[in-house]
N, C-alpha and C positions, 0 to 999 in steps of 0.2 A: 755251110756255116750260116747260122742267126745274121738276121739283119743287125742286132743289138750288137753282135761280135764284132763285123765291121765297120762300125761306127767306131770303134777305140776299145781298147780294153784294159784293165787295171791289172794286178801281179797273178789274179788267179783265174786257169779256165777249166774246164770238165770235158773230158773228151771220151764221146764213147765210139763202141766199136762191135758192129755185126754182121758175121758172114761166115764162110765156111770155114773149116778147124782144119790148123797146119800146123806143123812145127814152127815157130822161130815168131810168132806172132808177139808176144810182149815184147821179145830181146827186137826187133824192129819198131815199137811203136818206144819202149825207153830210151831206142836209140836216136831216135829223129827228135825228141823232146828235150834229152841231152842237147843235143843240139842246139836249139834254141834256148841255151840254160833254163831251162827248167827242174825244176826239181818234183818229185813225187810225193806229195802228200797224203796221199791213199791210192790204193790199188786194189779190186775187184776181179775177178775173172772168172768165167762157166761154159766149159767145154760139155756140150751138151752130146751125150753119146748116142741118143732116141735120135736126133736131127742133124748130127755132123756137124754141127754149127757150134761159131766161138762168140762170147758176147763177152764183152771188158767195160769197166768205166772206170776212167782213171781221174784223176782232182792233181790238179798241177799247181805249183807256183813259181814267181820268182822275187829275182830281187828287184827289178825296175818293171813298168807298163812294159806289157807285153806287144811286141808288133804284130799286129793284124795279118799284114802281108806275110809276112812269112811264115807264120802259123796257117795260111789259108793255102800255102804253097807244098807245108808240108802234111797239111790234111788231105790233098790233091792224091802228093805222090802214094800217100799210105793208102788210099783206096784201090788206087790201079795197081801197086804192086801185091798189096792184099786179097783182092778183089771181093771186100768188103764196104761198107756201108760205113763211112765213119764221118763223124758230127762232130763237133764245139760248140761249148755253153760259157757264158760269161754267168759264171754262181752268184753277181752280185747285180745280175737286171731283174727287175721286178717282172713277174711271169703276170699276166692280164688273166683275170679270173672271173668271169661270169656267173652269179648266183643265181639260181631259179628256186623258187617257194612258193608252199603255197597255205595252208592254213595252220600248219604244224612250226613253231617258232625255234626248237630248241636246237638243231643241226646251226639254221644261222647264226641265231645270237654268238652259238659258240665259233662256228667261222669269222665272225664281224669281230668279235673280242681277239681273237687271234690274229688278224691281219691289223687292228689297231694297236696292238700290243710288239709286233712284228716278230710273232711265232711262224709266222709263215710270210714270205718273199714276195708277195701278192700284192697286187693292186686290183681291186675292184670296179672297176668303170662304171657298172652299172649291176641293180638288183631288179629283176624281172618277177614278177609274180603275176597267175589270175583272179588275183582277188587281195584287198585293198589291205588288209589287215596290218599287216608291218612298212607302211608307207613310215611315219612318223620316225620310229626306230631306225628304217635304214638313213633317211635324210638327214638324220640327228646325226649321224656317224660320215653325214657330208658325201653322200652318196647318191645319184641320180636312181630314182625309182621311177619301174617301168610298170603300169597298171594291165597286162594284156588281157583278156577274158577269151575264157574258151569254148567254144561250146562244139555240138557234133556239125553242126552248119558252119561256123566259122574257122574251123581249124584251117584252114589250107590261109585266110588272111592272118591268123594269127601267129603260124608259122613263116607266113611273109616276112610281118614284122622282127619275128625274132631273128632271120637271116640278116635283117636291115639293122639292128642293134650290135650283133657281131658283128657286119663290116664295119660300121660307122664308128665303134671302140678298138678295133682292133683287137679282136677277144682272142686268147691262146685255147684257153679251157673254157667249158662251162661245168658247174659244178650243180648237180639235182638236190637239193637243201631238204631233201622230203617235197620234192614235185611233185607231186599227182594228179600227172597228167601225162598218156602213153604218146611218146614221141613219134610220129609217121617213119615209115621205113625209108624213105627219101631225105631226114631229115641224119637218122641216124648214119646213111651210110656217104653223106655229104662230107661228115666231121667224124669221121673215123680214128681212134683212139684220142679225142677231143671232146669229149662228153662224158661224166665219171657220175654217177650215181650211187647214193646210199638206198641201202634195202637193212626191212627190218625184221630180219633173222637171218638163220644161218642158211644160204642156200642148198640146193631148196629143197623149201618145208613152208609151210605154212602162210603160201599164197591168199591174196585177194583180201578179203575186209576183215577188222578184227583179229589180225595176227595174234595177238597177246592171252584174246580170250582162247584162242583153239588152241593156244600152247597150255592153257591154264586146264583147258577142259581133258588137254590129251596127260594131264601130269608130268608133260616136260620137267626132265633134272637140269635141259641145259639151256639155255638160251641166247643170243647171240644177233650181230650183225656183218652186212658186206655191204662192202664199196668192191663198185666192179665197174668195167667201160661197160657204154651203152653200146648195142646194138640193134637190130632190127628184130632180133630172137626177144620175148620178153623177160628180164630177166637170168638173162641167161652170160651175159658177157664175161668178158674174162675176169677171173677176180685177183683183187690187188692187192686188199685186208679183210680177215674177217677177226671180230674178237667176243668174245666169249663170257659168261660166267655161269656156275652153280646156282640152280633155286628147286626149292622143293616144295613140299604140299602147303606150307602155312602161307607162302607168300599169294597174295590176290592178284586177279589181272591188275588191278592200279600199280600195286608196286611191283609187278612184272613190266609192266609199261616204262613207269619210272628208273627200274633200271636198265631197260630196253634205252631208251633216250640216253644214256650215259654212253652205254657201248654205243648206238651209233655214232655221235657227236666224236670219241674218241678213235672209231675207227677211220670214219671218214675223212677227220684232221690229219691223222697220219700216210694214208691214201692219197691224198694230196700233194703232201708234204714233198713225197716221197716222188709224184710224178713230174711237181716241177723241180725236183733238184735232178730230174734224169737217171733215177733209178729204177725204174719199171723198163721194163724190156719187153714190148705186144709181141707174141708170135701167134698168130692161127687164133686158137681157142684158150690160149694156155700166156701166162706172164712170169718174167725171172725180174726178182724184187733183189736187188742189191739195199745190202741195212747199209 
């Protein structure tokens, strides 16, 4: 259970749930939640037949502040009689969301607009980038900016500091805002399903510089982006969202671009969304998205 959890909690929590597939699995987790009057405000579940394995997320409420203790007693019991993996989320703590960017503005502005607006649960601690460009913009929105610079000699201090920024915020995620810049293998496999990056198209296809012009050059009808965790593989982690649209011959790389930036901005947000409310389930290579 979150620190955030037992610190106190309000009438609603999120409880999920990971491990191998049995019979009697919900009627044991509705029944221990009964319990504690709860009630069920949604319910999810995916018995996955490829892995034998059961994965649920349930959204709880009640009538009065929920007590910690005994939700943390009966999250205990449901593990060891389960012999699953199971968590609680208080749905209403702000998830700590670390931004990185770097010359390309359009991913953040739209994450900044959304966590000021509170489309998304987020607090922001700080925005990191190699290069100065959106200092003003993020500070304007009351937000500590972080100037790192990267170069092939300095990586290893620069990735210092950034481990030093996550402790000293207490960062959940960090979010790749159109980073460009390839994380070290050490760096990714430290913060393991803790790093979500946007890519600009559909995985994969149309790697390395210029994505838009070679989708334009090859007559692409479709185009598209992902948000996916990072890993140590490039580009290759698991994926969370991808979204999509139609384009054909009249449209130019600019306005393949332009609405390349659309899709990613919108995949990305929902990506997000989706992994601090605890609906992303990491397995191996492979993610189950609960809507």
């Amino acid at each position: 259970m979150s620190a955030a959890v037992t610190r106190g909690l309000g009438r609603e929590v999120v409880l999920t749930l990971n491990g191998p597939d049995r019979r009697g699995i919900v009627h044991a987790v509705s029944g221990a939640m009964v319990g504690l009057d709860l009630t069920i405000l949604d319910s999810q579940q995916f018995g996955d037949p490829s892995t034998g394995e059961f994965h649920l997320r349930m959204h709880l409420g009640g009538d009065a502040a929920i007590d910690p203790v005994a939700l943390e007693t009966a999250r205990t019991r449901l593990a060891t009689e389960l012999g699953a993996d199971v968590d609680v989320h208080d749905p209403q703590e702000p998830h700590r969301l670390l931004i990185m960017v770097s010359r390309q503005g359009h991913v953040l502005n739209d994450l900044l607009f959304r966590v000021r607006t509170g489309q998304l649960n987020v607090v922001v601690p700080a925005v990191v980038s190699n290069h100065e460009d959106f200092r003003a913009e993020v500070e304007w929105h009351g937000i500590p900016f972080h100037h790192v610079p990267v170069t092939q000699a300095t990586k290893p201090e620069a990735e210092a500091r950034l481990r030093e920024i996550i402790a000293e915020e207490d960062v959940e995620t960090v979010a790749l805002a159109r980073y460009m810049q390839v994380l070290s293998e050490d760096v990714c496999a430290d913060f393991p399903g803790r790093i979500i990056n946007i890519h600009h198209s559909l995985l994969p296809s149309f790697k390395g510089a210029r994505p838009y012009a070679q989708a334009h050059e090859r007559g692409v009808k479709v185009i598209g982006a992902t948000a996916h965790y990072v890993t140590a593989d490039l580009d290759e982690g698991p994926i969370i969202e991808q979204d999509f649209r139609r384009v054909d011959h009249r449209m130019s790389p600019t306005e393949l671009a332009a609405t390349g930036a659309e899709l990613e901005a919108m995949a990305f947000a929902r990506a997000l969304r989706w992994h601090v409310e605890r609906r992303v389930v990491l397995r191996g290579r492979r993610t189950i998205v609960f809507d």
